[in-house]
N, C-alpha and C positions, 0 to 999 in steps of 0.2 A: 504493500500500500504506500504509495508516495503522500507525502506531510505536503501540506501547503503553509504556504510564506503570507504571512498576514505582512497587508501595506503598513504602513506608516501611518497613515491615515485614520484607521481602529483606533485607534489608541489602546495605551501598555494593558490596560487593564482589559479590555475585548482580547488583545493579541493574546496574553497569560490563560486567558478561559478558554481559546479555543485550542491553543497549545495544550492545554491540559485534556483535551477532547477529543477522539478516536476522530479521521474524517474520512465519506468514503469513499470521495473524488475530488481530482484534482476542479478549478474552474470548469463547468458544465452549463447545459443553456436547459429551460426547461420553459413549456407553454406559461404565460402568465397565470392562465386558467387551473392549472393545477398545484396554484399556491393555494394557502390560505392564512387567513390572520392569524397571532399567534394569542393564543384565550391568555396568555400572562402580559401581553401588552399592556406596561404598565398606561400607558403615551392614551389618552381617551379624547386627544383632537391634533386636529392637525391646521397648521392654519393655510388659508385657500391662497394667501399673494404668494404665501415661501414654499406654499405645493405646485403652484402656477411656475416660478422661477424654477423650478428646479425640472419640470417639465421642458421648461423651451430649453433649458441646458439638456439632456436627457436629448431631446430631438437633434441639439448639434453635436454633441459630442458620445454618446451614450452612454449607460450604464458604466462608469468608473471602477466603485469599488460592487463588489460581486455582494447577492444575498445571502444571509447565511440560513441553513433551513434544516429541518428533519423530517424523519417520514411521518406522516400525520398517522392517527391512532385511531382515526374514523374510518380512513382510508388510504389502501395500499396506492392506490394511483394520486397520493394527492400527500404535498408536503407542506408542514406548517410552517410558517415564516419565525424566526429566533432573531434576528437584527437585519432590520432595513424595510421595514413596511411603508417605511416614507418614499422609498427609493420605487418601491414596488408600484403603489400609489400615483405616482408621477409617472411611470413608465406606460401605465394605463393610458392615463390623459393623454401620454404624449404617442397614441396609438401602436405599441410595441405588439408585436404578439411574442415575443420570448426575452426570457431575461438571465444574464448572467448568476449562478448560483455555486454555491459549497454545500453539501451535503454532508452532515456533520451527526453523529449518535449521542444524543441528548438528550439525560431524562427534565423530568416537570421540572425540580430543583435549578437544574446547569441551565434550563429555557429561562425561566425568569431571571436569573443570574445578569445572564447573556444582553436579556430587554432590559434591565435596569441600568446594568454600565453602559449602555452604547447611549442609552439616553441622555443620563447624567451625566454623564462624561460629554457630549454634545451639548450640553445645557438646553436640551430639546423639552422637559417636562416642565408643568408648574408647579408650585411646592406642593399643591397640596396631589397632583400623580405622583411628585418624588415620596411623599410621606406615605401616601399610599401602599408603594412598591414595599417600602423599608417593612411596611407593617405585613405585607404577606408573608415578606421572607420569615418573621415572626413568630405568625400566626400558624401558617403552614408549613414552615420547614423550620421551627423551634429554633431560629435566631435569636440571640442577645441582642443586646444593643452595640455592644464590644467589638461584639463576631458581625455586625452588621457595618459600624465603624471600620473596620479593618481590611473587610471585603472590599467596602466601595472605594476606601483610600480618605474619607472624611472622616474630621472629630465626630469624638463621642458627641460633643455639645452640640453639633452641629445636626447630628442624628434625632440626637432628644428635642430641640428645637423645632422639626420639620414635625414628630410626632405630635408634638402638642397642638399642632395647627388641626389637627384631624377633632379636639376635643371645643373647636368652635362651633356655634350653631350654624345650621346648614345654609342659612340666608346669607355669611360671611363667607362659607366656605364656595359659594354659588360667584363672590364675588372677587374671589382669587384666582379660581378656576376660568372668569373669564376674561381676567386678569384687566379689572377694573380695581383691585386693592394687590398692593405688594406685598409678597414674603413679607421687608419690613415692617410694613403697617400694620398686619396681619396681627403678627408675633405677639405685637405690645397689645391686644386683646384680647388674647389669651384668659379665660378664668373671669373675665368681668357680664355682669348682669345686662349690660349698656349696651354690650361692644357691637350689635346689630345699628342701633340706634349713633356711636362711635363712628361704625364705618362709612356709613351715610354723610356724617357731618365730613367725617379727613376726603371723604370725596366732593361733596360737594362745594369744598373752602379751597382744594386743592393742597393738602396740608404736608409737609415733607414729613419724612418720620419723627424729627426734631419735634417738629411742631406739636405732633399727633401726640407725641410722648407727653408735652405741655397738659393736651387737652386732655388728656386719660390722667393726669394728676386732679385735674379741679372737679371731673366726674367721679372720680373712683370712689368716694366716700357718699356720694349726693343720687339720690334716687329721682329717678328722670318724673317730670309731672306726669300726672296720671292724663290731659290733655295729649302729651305727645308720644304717649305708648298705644303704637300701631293694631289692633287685632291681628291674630297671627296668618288666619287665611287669607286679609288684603298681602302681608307680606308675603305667604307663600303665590297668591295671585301675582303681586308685582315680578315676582322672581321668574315665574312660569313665561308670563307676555315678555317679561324683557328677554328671556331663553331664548322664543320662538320667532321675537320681530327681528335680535342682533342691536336693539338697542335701550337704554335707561327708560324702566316706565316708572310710575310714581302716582298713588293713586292716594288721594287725603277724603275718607269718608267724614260728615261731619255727624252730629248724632241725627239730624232728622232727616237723616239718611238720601241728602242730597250731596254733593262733593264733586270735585275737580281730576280730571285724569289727565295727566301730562307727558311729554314726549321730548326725552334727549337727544338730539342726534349732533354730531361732531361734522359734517359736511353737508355737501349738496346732496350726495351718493346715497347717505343716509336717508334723507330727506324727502328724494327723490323715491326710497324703495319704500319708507312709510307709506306715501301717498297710493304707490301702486298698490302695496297689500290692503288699506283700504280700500281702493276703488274698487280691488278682485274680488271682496268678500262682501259689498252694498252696494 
């Protein structure tokens, strides 16, 4: 069996996992159609400009660095993808019918491995997929936080940090995920009663972390009026439409149940696509 030479490119830590890893061919080509996604993908979006870019690269220059893949466990004709779904993804758009591959024997463990460093190491996830990832290896393959640290090549602190993001309420965690709040801002809301009510203000003031840290000192003791604490299904509502339109909704019931629904958007583009989805749907 000849070994194959990981690029440069992997980086050490890709390169060290698949060195450590039986492979069972050298660079091979295989139908796009007999990929498939890998179920440990930590990565749950991909964004459309840098899937777009990487497409018309793909059409000029092709597939670079090779996928890396095993044989699927649903099926013998069909291989799951272990690092490069983005690549894969792109190759689609950019009308491929085959794409370069390594074929590599890897169990459920060495697969997620595999999707967590190529990500992390790529700075491809948002904290709260990187926190996610950290917490399967955890959950399901009885990781420490030590043995989790060591694997990925980051501090313990750094580990514990990304963890605690997961123990936000979902309406914050909905807004890091669409990365309308930063890891930093994130962090320092950790544990507080507010930090929904928090994250709304550090966005809508624009507030740097500095700042945010300011404003989580003069809340942190002080219980928000009972005027300005949302009902949880408007906020789970707000959370859903903002999901589905792409951009900030904002909805203020007042109590005789008349109120104001409002609409963010950052361009024309936006603006432009609000209006269409209105008009498609009245």
């Amino acid at each position: 069996m000849d070994s194959f030479k990981i690029k440069k490119g992997l980086g050490r830590g890709l390169s060290s996992l698949i060195g450590d890893t039986k492979t069972k061919s050298n660079i091979n080509k295989l139908s796009i159609s007999d990929l498939v996604r890998n179920k440990y993908q930590p990565r749950k979006t991909f964004d459309e400009e840098n899937l777009q870019e990487l497409s018309n690269s793909i059409k000029e220059r092709g597939i670079i660095q090779p996928i890396i893949v095993r044989q699927s466990k649903i099926s013998d004709k069909k291989f799951e993808i272990i690092a490069g779904e983005r690549r894969w993804l792109a190759a689609q758009n950019a009308g491929l019918n085959e794409v370069p591959v390594v074929i590599t024997e890897a169990d459920d463990l060495k697969s997620l491995e595999f999707a967590i460093v190529e990500n992390v190491q790529r700075h491809d996830l948002n904290a709260i997929e990187e926190a996610q990832g950290y917490q399967r290896l955890i959950n399901e393959f009885s990781y420490d936080q030590d043995k989790v640290a060591k694997f990925i090549g980051k501090s313990r602190s750094h580990i514990a940090n990304c963890l605690r993001l997961l123990n936000l309420p979902t309406e914050v965690i909905s807004l890091v995920e669409r990365n309308k709040l930063s890891q930093g801002h994130a962090k320092i809301l950790v544990g507080l009663e507010n930090a929904f009510y928090l994250s709304k203000k550090i966005i809508e003031k624009n507030l740097s972390v500095r700042q945010a840290e300011n404003l989580v000192k003069i809340f942190r003791n002080k219980k928000i009026p009972k005027k300005l604490i949302k009902d949880s299904n408007l906020n789970d509502l707000e959370t859903s439409l903002s999901n589905q339109i792409g951009i900030n909704v904002r909805i203020k019931n007042k109590r005789n149940n008349t109120g104001l629904i409002s609409f963010e958007y950052k361009d024309l583009d936006q603006l432009n696509k609000l209006i269409d989805t209105i008009k498609s749907n009245y």
